[in-house]
Each structure stands twice: as structure tokens, then as C-alpha cells.
LOVORO-28480 format. One record per residue (C-alpha): residue number from 1; x, y, z. Coordinates in steps of 0.5 Angstrom, whole numbers, padded with zeros to 4 digits. Layout:
% LOVORO-28480
     k       x       y       z
   NUM       X       Y       Z
...
END
This chain:
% LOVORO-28480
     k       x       y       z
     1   -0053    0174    0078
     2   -0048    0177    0083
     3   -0045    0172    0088
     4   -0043    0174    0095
     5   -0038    0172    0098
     6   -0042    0170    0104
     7   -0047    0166    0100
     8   -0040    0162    0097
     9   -0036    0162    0104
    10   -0041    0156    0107
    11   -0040    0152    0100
    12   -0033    0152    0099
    13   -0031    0149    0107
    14   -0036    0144    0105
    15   -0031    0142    0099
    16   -0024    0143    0103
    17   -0026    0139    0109
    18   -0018    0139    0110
    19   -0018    0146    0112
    20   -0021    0144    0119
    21   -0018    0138    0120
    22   -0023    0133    0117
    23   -0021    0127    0113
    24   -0024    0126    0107
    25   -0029    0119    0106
    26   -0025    0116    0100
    27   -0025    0108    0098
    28   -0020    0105    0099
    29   -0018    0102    0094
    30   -0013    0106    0088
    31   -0014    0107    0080
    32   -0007    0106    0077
    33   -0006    0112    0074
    34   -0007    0116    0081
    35    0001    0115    0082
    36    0003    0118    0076
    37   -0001    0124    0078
    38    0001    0124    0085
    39    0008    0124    0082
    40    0007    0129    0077
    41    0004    0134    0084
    42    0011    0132    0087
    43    0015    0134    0081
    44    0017    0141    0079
    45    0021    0139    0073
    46    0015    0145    0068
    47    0010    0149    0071
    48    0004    0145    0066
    49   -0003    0144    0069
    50   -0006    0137    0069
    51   -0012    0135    0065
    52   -0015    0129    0067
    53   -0021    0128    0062
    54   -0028    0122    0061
    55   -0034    0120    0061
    56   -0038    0122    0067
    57   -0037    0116    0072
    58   -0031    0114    0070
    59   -0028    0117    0078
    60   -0025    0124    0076
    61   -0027    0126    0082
    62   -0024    0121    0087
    63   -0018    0121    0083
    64   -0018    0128    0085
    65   -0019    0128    0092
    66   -0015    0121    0094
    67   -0010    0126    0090
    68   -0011    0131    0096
    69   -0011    0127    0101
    70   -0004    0124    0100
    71   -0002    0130    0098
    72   -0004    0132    0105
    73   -0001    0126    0108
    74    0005    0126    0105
    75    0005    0133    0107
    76    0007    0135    0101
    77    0003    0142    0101
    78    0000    0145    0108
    79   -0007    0143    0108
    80   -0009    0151    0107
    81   -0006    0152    0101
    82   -0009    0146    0098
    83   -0016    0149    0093
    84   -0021    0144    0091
    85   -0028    0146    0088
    86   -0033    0143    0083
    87   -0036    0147    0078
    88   -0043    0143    0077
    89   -0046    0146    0083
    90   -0052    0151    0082
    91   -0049    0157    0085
    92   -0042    0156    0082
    93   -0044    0156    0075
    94   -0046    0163    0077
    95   -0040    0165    0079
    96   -0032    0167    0076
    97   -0026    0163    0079
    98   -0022    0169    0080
    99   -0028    0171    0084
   100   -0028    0164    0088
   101   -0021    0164    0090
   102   -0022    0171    0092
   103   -0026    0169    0097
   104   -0022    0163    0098
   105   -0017    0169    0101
   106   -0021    0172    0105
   107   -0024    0166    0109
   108   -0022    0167    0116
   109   -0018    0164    0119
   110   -0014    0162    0113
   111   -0013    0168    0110
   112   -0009    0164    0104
   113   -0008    0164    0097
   114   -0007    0157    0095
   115   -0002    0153    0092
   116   -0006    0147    0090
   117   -0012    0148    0086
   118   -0016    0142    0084
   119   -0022    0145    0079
   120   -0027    0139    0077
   121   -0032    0140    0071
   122   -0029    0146    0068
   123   -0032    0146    0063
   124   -0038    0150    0066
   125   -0033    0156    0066
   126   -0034    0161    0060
   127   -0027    0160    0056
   128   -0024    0156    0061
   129   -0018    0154    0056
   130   -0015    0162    0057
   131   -0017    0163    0064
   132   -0012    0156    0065
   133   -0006    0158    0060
   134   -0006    0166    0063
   135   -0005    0163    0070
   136    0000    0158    0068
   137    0004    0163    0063
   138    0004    0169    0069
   139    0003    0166    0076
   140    0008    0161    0077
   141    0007    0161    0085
   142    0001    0155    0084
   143   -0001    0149    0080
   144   -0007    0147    0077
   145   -0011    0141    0076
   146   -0018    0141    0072
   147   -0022    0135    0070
   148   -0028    0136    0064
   149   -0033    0131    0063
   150   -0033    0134    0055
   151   -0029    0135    0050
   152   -0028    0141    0045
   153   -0030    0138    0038
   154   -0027    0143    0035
   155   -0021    0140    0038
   156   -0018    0148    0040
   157   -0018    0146    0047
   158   -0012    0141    0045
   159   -0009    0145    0040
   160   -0009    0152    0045
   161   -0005    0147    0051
   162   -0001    0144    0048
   163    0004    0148    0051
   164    0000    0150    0057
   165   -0002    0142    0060
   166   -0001    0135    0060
   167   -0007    0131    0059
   168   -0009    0125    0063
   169   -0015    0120    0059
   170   -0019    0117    0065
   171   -0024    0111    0061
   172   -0027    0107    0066
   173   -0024    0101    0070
   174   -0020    0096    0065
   175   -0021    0088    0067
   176   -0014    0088    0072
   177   -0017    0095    0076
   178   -0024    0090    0077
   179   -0020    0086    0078
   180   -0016    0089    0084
   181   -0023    0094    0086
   182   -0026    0087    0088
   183   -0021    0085    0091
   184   -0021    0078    0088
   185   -0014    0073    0091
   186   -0014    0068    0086
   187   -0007    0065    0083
   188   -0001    0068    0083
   189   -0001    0070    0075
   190    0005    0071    0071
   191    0007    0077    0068
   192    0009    0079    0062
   193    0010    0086    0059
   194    0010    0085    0052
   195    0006    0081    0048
   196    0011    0082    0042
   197    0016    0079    0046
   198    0011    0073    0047
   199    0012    0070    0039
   200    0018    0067    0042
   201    0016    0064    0047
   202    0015    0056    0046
   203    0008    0052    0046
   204    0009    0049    0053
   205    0009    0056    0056
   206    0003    0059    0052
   207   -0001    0053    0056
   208    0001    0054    0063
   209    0000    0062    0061
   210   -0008    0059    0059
   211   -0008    0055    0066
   212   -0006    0061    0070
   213   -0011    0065    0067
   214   -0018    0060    0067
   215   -0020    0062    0073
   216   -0021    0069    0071
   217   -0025    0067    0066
   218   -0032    0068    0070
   219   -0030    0075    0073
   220   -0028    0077    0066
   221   -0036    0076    0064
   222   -0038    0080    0070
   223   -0034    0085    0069
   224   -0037    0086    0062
   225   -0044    0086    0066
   226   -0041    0091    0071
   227   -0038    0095    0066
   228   -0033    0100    0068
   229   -0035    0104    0073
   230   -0033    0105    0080
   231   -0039    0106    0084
   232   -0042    0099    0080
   233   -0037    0095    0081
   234   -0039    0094    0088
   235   -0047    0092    0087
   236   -0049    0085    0087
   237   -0055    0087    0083
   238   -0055    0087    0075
   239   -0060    0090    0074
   240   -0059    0095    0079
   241   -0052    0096    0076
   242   -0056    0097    0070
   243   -0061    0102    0072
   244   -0056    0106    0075
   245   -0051    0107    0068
   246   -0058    0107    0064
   247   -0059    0114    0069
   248   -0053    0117    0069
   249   -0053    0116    0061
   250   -0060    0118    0059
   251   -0062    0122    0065
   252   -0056    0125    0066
   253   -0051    0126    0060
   254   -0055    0126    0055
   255   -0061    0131    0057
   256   -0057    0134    0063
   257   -0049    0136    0060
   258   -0051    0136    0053
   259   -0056    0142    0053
   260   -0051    0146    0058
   261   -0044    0145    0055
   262   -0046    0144    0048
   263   -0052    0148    0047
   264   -0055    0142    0044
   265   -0063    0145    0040
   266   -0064    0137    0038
   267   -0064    0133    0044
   268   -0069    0128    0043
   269   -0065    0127    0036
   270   -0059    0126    0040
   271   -0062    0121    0044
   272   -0065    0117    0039
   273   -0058    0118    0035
   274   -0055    0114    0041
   275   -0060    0109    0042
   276   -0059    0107    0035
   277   -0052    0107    0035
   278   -0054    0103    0042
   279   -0057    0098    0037
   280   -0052    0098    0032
   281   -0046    0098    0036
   282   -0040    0095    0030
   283   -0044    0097    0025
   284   -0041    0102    0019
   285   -0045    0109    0020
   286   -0049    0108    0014
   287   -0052    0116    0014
   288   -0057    0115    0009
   289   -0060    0109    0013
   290   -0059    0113    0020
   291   -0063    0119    0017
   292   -0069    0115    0014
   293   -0069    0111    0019
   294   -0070    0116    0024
   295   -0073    0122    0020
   296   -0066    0126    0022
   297   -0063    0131    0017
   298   -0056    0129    0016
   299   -0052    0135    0020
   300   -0057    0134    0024
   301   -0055    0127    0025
   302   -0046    0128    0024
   303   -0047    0134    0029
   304   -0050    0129    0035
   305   -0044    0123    0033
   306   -0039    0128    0035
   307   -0042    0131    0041
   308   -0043    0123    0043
   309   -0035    0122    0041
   310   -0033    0129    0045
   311   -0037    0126    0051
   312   -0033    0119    0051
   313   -0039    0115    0050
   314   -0038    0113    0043
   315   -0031    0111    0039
   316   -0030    0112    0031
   317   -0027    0107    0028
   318   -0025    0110    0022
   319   -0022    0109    0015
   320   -0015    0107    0013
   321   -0011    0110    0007
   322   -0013    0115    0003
   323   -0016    0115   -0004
   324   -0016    0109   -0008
   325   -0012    0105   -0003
   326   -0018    0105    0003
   327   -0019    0099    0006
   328   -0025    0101    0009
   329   -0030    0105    0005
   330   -0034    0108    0011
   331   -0032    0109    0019
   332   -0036    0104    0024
   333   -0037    0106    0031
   334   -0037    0103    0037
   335   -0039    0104    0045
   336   -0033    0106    0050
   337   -0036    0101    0055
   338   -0039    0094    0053
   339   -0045    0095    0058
   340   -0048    0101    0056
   341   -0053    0098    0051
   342   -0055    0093    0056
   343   -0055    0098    0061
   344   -0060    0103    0056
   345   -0064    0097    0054
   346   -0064    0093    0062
   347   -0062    0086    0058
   348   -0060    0083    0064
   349   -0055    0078    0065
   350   -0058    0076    0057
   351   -0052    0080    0054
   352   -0047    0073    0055
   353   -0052    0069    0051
   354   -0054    0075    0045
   355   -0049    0072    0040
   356   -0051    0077    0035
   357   -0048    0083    0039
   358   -0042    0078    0044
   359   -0037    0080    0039
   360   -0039    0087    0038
   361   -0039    0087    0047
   362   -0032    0084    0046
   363   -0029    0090    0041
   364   -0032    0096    0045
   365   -0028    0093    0051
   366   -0022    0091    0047
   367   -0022    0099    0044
   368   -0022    0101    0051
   369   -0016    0099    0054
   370   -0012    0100    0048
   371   -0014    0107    0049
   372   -0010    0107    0056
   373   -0004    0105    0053
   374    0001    0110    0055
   375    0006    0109    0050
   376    0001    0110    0044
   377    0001    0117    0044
   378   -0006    0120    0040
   379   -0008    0112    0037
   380   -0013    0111    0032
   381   -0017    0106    0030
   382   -0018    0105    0023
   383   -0022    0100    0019
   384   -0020    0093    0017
   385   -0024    0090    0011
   386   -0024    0083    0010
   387   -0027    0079    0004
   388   -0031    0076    0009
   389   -0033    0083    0012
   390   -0032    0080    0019
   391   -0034    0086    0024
   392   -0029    0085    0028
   393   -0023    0087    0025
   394   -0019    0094    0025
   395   -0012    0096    0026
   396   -0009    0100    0032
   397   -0005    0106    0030
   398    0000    0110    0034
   399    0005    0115    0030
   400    0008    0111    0024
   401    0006    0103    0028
   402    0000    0100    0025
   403   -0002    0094    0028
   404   -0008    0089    0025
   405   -0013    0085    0031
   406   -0019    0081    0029
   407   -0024    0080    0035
   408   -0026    0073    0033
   409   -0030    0071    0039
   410   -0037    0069    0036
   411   -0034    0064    0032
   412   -0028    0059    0034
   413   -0025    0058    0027
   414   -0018    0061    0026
   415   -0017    0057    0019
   416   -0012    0061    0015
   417   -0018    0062    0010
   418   -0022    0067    0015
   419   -0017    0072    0015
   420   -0015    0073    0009
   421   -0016    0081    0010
   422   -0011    0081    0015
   423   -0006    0077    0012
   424   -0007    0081    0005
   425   -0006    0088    0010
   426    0001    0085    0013
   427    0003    0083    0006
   428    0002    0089    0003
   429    0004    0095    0008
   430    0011    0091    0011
   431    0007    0090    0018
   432    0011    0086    0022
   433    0006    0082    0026
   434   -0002    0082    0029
   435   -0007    0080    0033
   436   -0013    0074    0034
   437   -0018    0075    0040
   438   -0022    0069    0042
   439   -0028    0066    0047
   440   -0023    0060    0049
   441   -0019    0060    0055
   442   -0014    0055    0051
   443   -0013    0059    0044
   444   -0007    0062    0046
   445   -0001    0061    0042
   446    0003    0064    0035
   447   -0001    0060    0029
   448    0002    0055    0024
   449    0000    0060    0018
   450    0003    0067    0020
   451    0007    0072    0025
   452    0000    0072    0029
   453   -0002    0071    0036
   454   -0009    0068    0038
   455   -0010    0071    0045
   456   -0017    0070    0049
   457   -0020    0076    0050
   458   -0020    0076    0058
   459   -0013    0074    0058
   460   -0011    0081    0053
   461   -0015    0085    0057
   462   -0011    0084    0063
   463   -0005    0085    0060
   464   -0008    0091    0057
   465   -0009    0095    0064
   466   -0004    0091    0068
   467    0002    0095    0063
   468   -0003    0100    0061
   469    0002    0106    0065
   470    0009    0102    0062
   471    0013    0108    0057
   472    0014    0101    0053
   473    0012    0098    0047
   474    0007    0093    0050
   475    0004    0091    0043
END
């Protein structure tokens, strides 16, 4: 179908207010990681794009458009040669890109090509990937930036820009970003920027560190209830805040992006695959069980996992070793965001008392905000077995550093004998030192029987999103 550029003019001066001196309504508060694009957008050192890639929800857009505002303030560009469009719209997924920046030019009375160009959802442009990398190999006069709500499975979008783009990996709100959205002034806390550096500290100082922390404790709970999506996070009603995450997933990801980027044929399987994995969140994938319990054919059942993990719903927790030496025989797998599996089943504020899934609740938070870590380039999560196969355990892994944490929030035991698994990991492959989470706000220190530290999970979380933007090792 032919697009004139009449019928698109109207739609793109409603994307760029700017161009007729309109200010953009934007929330006042700012993501960590907007600073590091704005400098990235004031910088010239390489002429790469700049992906940002996530889940639906998690604030792409109004990272984007915050971007262009300060980028407008500071005038660091004219406004007229700044571009902003989303590919989601109706009439622009019947359209080129070349075709809509022509038109941009030939709006009166800018009659500009713009410098700046900010494409949203790019993943409805056919071969996006080679429209990119042509533009940032032979039209050295513009930057690009471009978020995706999917990922490639095949990981050929990564391997071809390489070379073309940096990527940026939004996940939703870490527990420090809650924090600051809500606006929350409680006491001054200490900060540290390595936990490493915390073995030394003495036992007095992990219990003023407790102290300092005990108030953010109750906020910790609500931010599990909330999750980590912005336009939740302000709403006071839980189970509106859930209706709303359960419609974005359901109605908006799974039966909406999921036919249009993946051209998924099962998509009644695919939302069943999800909602048993909402079910099982931290549980091993047990193929045999999913498919004769779901009456799905097992290609059926791996294809939908991967178009789940490359739409940033789901985490693989995956084997550690090879051959004869794995720790684990199977991957488990997890949500990317606690509130999801309430969310799906409307729980309520349930989720804080449902001890047979609190801990699983917990591990999908703690793997959230390691993923954010900027240090740890491409982290892995690998399976950690235990003679007493405690769901909780696995090991972070980013280049030759491997660390062991245990999510040990159910129980309150941290006897030696409990962790048996973890201390037979360390021993074995020479690792310097690991992690405990715990529930009690005073379960902080280094224990008797080994280089671990115990660190209750509000306090780690904190931690994690406070630093996730350091270039330093904050394990």
C-alpha cells in the first residue's frame, strides 16, 4: 500500500512538537542510564548508532524523548534537525524510513534533513539491521538511535553491529530507581561501591550498615508488588497496577508483538508456555513434563521459550561446565520482573505471604539488577547444584569471573551444612568469594565458615541499581 506524503506530514509534526516550539510533557524524574546516552549524544569520539533494547514498559520511549529534550535545552542540536518517529503506528508500518525522512525535508517551513534521528520500535522496519549499518558506514552527517522491544533469536542483529552500534539493555526500574521515581526521603544511606571491598569491613559496620537500611525494608516489598515498570510505579491500587501489567503481557506482547515480529503460527501455545512458566518460575525446564502436560510438540514448546527470552519476559538460567564436569543437568528459568506471575494471576498483595514462590520472587529480582550491571559485559547465568537442591542457587558469570550467590530467603538458616554445593563450587574452581541473600534486615556480615558474605536482599538491590552505571567491578 502507497503512502503519500500528505497523509504522513500531519503524523510526524505531532511526533516532533519541537519543531513548532512545543515543549514535550515528560515526568520529571530521570532513569540512571539517560545521562550516559546524553553524553553518548554530546560526544563524537565514533559515529556508531545507539540501540537501547527491553521489554515493553520498561521507559524506551521516555528515555528517548527526555534525551531530545535535553539535547534541545542544552542546544546541543537546533530543534529542526532533530527527528523522532515510532514505527508502531498503523500508517508507518506501511511505510520505508527513506521514504519518511524524505518527507521530513520536505516539510515547509523546515525543508531540513535532520541531524538527529530517534526511531522507536524498529523492529517493524524490514531488514532494519542493514538500513542501520548503510546509513552509519556512508552518511557520516547524522547519528542514529533506535530502540526495539524484541530481540533477534538468531542473534545476527548483534553479530552484524558489532561494528555498527552500541547497545544499551533497559530492564525495568531497579530498587534504587523506585526508589528515587517515588520520591521516598528517608535517611541519608551509606554508600559503598564495592561489595568486595565490604570482607574487610568490621562486624560494627555491617550493623550500622543494617540500621541505616531497616526503613527501606516495607519499600522493598512494595517495589516487588509494583514491579518495575514506570507508569506503575505512581498507582496506589495493587490490583490496578496488576490489570495493567497483566494487559500489557497478555494482551499486548504475547497476542500483539508476538505475531507481528516473530510471525508466531502457536499463539495459543505460546501463552499457555508462558503461563506455565508463570506457574514454575525457578523451576528446571523439564521438556518432557511441559509437553505432556501441555499437549505441545517439543519444537513447538523451545521455539516459544526463545521468542519469550528475546522479548525480555523470561531469564534462562543455564548449565555450568561442560560434559561430565556440569553442575546442573538442566537450565531453569525465571521471570525478568517479580510481578509479573502475580501480575498474570491478579494475587494481590498474596505474593509477600506465598512462601512456596517468595524466593523464586527474590531470584528473578536479584537477576534483574545483575543484568544491569555495566561492568559485567554479556553475563551468564549459570545453574548452581546443591546436595540439598535448593532452588536458589546459581552463579554470575561475565568473561573469566564467575561468582556463586545463593538466594536463601524462604529459610533463615545459614549453617554451613546448607551450602554444601557452594562451598564444594569454590573449592573446586579456585573462586575467591560468593554471596548469601537473606529476608532479615540484620543478616549482613561475612560468615564464620568461609570468604561469603550474607546480604539481605533489599539492601544488595539497592546496591546493585545505586552503582549499576559504575565501569568498576561492584561484586
Amino acid at each position: 500500500m502507497l503512502i503519500s506524503q500528505t497523509d504522513l506530514k500531519p503524523l510526524l509534526l505531532r511526533f516532533n512538537p519541537w519543531w513548532q516550539g512545543q515543549r514535550i510533557s515528560l515526568p520529571k524524574w530521570h532513569r540512571k542510564v539517560l545521562q550516559e546516552l546524553f553524553s553518548w549524544a554530546n560526544g563524537s569520539a565514533t559515529h556508531r548508532a545507539l540501540f537501547l533494547q527491553g521489554a515493553r514498559g520498561v521507559g524506551k520511549t521516555t528515555l528517548l524523548l527526555q534525551m531530545i529534550q535535553m539535547m534541545i535545552d542544552w542546544k546541543l542540536a537546533p530543534d529542526y534537525l532533530i527527528f523522532y518517529v515510532s514505527m508502531d503506528h498503523p500508517l508507518l508500518k506501511l511505510t520505508e524510513l527513506d521514504f519518511i525522512l524524505q518527507t521530513c525535508k520536505a516539510l515547509e517551513p523546515f525543508s531540513y534533513s535532520p541531524k538527529f534521528i530517534f526511531i522507536d520500535e524498529i523492529q517493524y522496519v524490514k531488514d532494519w539491521e542493514m538500513w542501520v549499518k548503510q546509513k552509519v558506514y556512508f552518511d557520516k552527517e547524522i547519528r542514529i538511535i533506535f530502540t526495539s522491544s524484541v530481540n533477534q533469536i538468531s542473534n545476527l542483529a548483534d553479530e552484524s553491529g558489532v561494528d555498527s552500534w552500541d547497545t544499551f539493555h533497559i530492564t525495568s526500574l531497579s530498587f534504587y530507581e523506585y526508589i528515587k521515581i517515588k520520591n521516598i526521603n528517608l535517611v541519608n544511606l551509606p554508600s559503598f561501591i564495592s561489595l568486595y571491598n565490604c570482607f574487610s569491613l568490621p562486624p560494627h559496620i555491617f550493623s550500622q550498615l543494617s540500621n541505616s537500611f531497616e526503613n527501606y525494608r516495607g519499600y522493598f516489598n512494595e517495589y516487588l508488588l509494583r514491579g518495575g515498570f514506570p507508569q506503575t510505579a505512581m498507582i496506589d491500587d495493587i490490583f490496578e497496577v496488576q490489570r495493567l501489567i497483566r494487559e500489557d503481557i497478555i494482551d499486548k506482547i504475547l497476542k500483539l508483538k508476538m505475531t507481528t515480529c516473530y510471525d508466531v503460527r502457536h499463539i495459543k501455545c505460546l501463552e499457555n508456555i508462558f503461563l506455565y512458566i508463570c506457574m514454575h518460575s525457578g523451576s528446571i525446564i523439564n521438556m518432557k513434563e511441559i509437553c505432556k502436560n501441555l499437549e505441545i510438540k517439543r519444537y513447538i514448546v523451545q521455539e516459544c521459550i526463545e521468542i519469550l527470552e528475546a522479548s525480555y519476559l523470561v531469564y534462562r538460567v543455564k548449565q555450568f561446565g561442560y560434559g561430565n564436569d556440569k553442575l546442573c543437568g538442566r537450565e531453569k528459568i525465571y521471570l525478568s520482573d517479580a510481578s509479573i506471575e502475580p501480575a498474570i494471576f491478579l494475587k494481590g498483595s498474596s505474593m509477600l505471604h506465598d512462601k512456596k514462590f517468595l524466593e523464586q520472587y527474590i531470584t528473578s529480582t536479584i537477576l534483574k539488577h545483575i543484568v544491569n550491571i555495566k561492568y559485567f559485559k554479556n553475563v551468564l547465568f549459570n545453574a548452581l547444584k546443591n546436595s540439598n537442591k535448593h532452588d536458589g542457587y546459581f552463579i554470575v558469570t561475565s568473561g573469566e569471573k564467575h561468582i556463586p550467590i545463593v538466594v536463601k530467603y524462604e529459610s533463615q538458616s545459614t549453617e554451613k551444612s546448607d551450602f554444601g554445593g557452594m562451598l564444594d563450587f569454590m573449592k573446586k574452581n579456585d573462586m575467591d568469594h560468593g554471596y548469601i541473600i537473606t529476608e532479615n534486615s540484620y543478616d549482613f556480615g561475612i560468615v564464620p565458615w568461609g570468604k561469603i558474605m550474607k546480604i539481605p536482599a533489599h539492601i544488595f538491590c539497592y546496591h546493585m541499581g545505586e552503582n549499576e552505571l559504575l565501569d568498576y567491578d561492584v561484586l
